[in-house]
C-alpha positions as CSV (number, residue, x, y, z in Angstrom):
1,X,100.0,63.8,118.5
2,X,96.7,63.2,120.2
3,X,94.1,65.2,118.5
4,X,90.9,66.7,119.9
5,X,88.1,66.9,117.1
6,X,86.8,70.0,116.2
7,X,82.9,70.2,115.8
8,X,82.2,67.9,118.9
9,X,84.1,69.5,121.8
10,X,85.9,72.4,122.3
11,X,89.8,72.4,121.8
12,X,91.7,72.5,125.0
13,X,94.4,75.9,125.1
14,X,96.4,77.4,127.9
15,X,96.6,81.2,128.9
16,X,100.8,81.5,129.7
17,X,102.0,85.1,130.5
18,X,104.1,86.4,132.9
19,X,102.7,89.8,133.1
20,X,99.1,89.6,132.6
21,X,96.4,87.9,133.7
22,X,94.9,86.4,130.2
23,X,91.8,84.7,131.9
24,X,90.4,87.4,133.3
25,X,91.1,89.8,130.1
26,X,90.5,87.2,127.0
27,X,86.9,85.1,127.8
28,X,84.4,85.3,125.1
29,X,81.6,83.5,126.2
30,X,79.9,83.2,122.8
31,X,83.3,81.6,121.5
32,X,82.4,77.6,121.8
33,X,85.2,76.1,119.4
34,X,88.1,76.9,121.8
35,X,88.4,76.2,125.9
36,X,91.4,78.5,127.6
37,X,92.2,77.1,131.0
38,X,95.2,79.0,133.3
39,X,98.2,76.4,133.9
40,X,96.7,75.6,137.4
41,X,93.4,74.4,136.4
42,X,95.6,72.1,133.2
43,X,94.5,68.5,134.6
44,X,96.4,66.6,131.3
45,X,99.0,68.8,129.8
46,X,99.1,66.4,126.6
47,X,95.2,66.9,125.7
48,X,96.0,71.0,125.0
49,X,96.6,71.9,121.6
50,X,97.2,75.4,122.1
51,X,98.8,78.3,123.6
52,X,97.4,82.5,124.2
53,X,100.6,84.0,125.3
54,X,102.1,86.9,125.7
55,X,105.8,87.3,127.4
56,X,105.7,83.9,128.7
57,X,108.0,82.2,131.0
58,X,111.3,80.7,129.5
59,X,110.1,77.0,129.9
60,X,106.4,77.6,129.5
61,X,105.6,75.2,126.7
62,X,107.9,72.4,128.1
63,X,104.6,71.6,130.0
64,X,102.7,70.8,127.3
65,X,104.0,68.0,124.1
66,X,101.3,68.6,122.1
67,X,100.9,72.2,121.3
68,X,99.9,72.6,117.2
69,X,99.2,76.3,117.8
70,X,100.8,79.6,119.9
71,X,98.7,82.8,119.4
72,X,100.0,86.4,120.5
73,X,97.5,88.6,122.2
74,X,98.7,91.2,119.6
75,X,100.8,92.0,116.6
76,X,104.0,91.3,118.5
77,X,105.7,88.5,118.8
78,X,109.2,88.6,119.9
79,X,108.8,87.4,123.4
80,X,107.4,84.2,121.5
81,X,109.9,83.8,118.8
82,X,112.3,84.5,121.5
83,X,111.5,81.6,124.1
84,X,113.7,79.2,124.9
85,X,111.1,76.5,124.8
86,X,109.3,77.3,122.0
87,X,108.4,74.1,120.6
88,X,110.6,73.7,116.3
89,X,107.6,73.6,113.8
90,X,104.6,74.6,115.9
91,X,102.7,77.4,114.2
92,X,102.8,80.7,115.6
93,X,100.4,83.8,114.9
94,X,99.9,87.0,115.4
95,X,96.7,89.0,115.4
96,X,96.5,91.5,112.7
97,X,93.2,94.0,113.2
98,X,92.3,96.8,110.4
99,X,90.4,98.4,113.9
100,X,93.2,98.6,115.8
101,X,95.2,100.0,112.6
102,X,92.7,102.7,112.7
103,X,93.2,103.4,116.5
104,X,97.2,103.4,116.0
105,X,96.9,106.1,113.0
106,X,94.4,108.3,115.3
107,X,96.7,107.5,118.1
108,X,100.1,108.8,115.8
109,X,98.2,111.5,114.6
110,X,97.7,112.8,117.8
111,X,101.6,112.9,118.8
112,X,102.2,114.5,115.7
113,X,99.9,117.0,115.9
114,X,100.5,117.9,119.0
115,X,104.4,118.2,118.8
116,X,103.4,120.2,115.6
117,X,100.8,122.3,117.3
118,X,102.9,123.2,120.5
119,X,100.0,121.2,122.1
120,X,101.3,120.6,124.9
121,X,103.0,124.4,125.9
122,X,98.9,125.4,125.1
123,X,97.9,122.6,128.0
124,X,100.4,124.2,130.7
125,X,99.3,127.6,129.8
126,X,95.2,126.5,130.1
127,X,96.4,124.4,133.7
128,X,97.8,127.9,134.7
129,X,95.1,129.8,133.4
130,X,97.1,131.7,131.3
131,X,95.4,133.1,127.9
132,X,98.5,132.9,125.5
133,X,98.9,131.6,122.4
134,X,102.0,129.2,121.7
135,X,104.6,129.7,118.8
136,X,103.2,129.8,115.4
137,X,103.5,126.2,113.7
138,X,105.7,125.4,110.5
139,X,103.7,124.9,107.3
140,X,102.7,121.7,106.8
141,X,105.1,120.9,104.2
142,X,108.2,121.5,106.6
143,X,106.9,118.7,108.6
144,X,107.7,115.9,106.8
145,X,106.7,112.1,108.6
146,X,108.7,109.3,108.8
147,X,107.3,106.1,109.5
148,X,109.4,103.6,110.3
149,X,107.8,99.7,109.5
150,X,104.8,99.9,106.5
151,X,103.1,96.9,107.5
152,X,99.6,97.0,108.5
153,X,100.1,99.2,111.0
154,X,102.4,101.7,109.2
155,X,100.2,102.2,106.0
156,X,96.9,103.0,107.9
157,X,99.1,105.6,109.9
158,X,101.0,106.6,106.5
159,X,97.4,107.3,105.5
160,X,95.8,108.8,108.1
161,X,98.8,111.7,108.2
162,X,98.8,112.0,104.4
163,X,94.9,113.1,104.5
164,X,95.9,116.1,107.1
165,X,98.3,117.1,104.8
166,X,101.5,116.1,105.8
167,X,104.2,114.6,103.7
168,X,105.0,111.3,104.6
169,X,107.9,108.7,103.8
170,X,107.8,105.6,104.9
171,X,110.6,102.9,105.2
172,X,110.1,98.6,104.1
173,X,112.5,96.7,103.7
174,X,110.6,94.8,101.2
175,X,109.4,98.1,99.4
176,X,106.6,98.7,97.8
177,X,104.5,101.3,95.9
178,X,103.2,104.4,97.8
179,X,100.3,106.1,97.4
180,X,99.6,109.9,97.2
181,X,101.4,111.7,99.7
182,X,103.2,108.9,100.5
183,X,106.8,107.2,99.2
184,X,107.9,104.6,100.1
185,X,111.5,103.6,100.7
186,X,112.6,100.2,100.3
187,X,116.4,98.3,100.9
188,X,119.2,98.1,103.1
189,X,119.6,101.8,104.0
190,X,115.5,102.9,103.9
191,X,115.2,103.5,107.4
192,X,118.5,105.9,108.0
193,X,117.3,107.9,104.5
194,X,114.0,108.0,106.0
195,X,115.7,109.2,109.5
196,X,117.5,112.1,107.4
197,X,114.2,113.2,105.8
198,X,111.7,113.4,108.7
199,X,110.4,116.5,110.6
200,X,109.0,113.7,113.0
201,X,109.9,110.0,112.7
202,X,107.1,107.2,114.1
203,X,108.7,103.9,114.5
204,X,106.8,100.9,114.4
205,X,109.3,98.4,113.4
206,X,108.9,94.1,114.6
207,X,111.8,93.9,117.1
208,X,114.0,91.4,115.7
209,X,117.9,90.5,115.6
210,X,118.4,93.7,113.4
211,X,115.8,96.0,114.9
212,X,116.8,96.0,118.5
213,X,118.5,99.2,119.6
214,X,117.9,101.0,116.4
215,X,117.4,103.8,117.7
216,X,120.2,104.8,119.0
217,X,123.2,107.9,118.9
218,X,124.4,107.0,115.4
219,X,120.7,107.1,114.3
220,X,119.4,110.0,115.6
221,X,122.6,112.2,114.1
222,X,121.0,111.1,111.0
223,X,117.7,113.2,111.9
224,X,117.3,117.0,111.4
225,X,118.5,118.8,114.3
226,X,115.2,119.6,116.4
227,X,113.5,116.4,115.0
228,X,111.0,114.8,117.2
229,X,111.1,110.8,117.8
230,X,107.7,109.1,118.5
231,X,108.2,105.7,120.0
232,X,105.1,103.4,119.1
233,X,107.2,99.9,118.3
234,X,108.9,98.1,121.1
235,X,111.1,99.0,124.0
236,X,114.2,97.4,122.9
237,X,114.1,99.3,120.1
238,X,115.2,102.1,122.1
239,X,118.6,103.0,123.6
240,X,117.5,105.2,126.3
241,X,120.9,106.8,127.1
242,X,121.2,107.8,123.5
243,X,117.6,109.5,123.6
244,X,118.5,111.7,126.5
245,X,122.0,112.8,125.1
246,X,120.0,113.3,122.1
247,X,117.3,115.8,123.2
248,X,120.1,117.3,126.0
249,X,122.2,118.1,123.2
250,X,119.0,120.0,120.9
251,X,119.9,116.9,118.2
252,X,116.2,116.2,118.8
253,X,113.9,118.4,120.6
254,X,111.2,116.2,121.8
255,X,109.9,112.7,121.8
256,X,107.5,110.5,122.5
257,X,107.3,107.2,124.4
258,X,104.4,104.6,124.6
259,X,106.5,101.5,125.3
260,X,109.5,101.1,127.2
261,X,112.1,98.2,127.8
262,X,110.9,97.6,131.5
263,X,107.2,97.9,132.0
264,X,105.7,99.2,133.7
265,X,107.8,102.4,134.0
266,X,109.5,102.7,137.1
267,X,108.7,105.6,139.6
268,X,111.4,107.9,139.2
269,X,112.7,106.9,136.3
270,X,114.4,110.0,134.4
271,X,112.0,109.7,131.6
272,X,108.8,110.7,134.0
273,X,110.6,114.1,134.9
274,X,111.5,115.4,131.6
275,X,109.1,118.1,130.5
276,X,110.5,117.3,126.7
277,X,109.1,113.8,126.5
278,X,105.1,112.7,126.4
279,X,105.0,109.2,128.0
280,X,101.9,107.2,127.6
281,X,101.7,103.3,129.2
282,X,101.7,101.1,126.2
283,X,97.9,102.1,124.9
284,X,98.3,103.2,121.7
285,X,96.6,100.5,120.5
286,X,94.9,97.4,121.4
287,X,92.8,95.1,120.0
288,X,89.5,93.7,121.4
289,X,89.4,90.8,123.6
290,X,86.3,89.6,121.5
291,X,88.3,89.8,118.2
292,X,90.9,88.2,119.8
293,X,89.5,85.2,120.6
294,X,87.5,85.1,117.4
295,X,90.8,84.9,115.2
296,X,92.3,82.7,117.7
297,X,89.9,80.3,117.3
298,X,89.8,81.0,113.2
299,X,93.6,79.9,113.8
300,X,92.7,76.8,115.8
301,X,90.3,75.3,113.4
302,X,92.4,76.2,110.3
303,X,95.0,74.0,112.3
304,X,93.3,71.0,113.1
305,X,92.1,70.5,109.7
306,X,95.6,70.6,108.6
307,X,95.5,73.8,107.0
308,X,97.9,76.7,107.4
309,X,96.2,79.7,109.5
310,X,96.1,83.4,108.7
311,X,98.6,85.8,109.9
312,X,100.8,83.2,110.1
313,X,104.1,84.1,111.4
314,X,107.9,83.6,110.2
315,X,110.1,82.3,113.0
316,X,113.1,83.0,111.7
317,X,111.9,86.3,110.6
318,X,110.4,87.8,113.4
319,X,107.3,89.3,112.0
């Protein structure tokens, strides 16, 4: 492989993604050990080391022999893992931001609070101009949280909901110990006892080969009747169909939904008309474009020294 030394020049990269414009979205111009060029402006494909993506074209690293490196814009990395031409033993990794934790727990907190709180019966009534107060809420401690996922992500929102009081019960598959207010479930059949447990369930599950359509009829018979579903992992996790039978049928009362399996959302899509679902367009959490960059290039240099980078991510795995 021809290598580019780090220390004298910048190492050449490639933006690929099919639904956002990277370059004008990820430029830190205080960021001098990495250069990011569009495909377009790629004179010699062999001199880029390489890759920000995010859902990239099926053949989008064929272009380019000599890629060491592919970096996700985010903690998601299916639509990597998942291409056809990614390249067998090139690393791939994943950001991974305690900032962005903290803006997906405040981000949770706020769906459960406001299913909890009838927040959103109190906004139509203030719209309308109506002074009325909404139902009184259950206790606290009838509003047990499920978290689906206790990665990164999972614990900070696991903790985040434990300090307002709720209980909360959160499913690994690898385990682990809980802290207060929080157990943790661990094994093969975590996720469907948390399901049965939770007041409110928050899924932020990897989408791999065993996550995709979890959520689905069998699953949410497993819930409490009137349970509410908040949607925070990845669109394919979700069998739409099943959701709508779901809240038509009173199995689950309310839900909702900041990613989708087509995005953007299509106008007139059922979802947009039904008063029992909150839809939000995949914000509940981002990371910064400057912190981006900055463990990108982190990632880079680890690289070209022959060193295995942070956040590194399992292939096979997903996550």
């Amino acid at each position: 492989m021809k290598d580019v030394p780090t220390g004298t020049e910048p190492v050449l990269g490639v933006y690929l993604s099919t639904t956002i414009d990277l370059k004008s979205r990820y430029v830190s111009p205080g960021e001098t050990r990495v250069r990011l060029l569009p495909p377009e402006e790629i004179e010699d494909p062999s001199a880029v080391q390489f890759a920000l993506a995010w859902r990239p074209a099926p053949d989008d690293f064929t272009r380019y022999p000599n890629l060491k490196l592919i970096s996700s814009i985010a903690a998601g990395v299916d639509s990597i893992t998942n291409c056809p031409s990614l390249p067998e033993g090139v690393a791939v990794v994943r950001v991974r931001d305690e900032a962005q934790a903290s803006r997906m727990a405040a981000f949770a907190a706020w769906h459960v609070v406001t299913h909890h709180r009838h927040m959103t019966e109190l906004l139509a009534n203030a719209a309308e101009g109506r002074w009325q107060r909404a139902a009184a809420p259950e206790p606290f401690h009838d509003w047990t949280v499920g978290i689906l996922g206790y990665g990164l992500m999972g614990r900070t929102v696991a903790r985040g909901l434990a300090a307002l009081g709720y209980p909360v019960i959160a499913a690994s598959r690898r385990g682990g110990e809980g802290e207060p207010g929080i157990e943790v479930v661990g094994g093969e059949g975590s996720m469907r006892e948390v399901a049965r447990r939770s007041k409110v369930l928050i899924n932020l599950l990897p989408l791999t080969e065993h996550t995709r359509d979890v959520l689905n009829a069998d699953f949410f018979a497993q819930m409490p009747k009137g349970a509410v579903l908040v949607q925070l992992g990845r669109g394919e996790h979700l069998v739409e169909d099943d959701l709508l039978e779901a809240l038509d049928s009173g199995q689950l009362s309310a839900a909702s939904l900041d990613v989708f399996r087509t995005e953007p959302l299509p106008e007139g899509h059922v979802f947009w008309s039904r008063p029992d679902i909150i839809i939000t367009p995949h914000t509940a959490s981002d990371t910064t474009p400057q912190e981006v960059i900055r463990q990108l290039a982190d990632a880079v240099e680890e690289v070209m020294a022959g060193r295995s980078p942070a956040n590194l991510v399992d292939p096979h795995a997903g996550y």
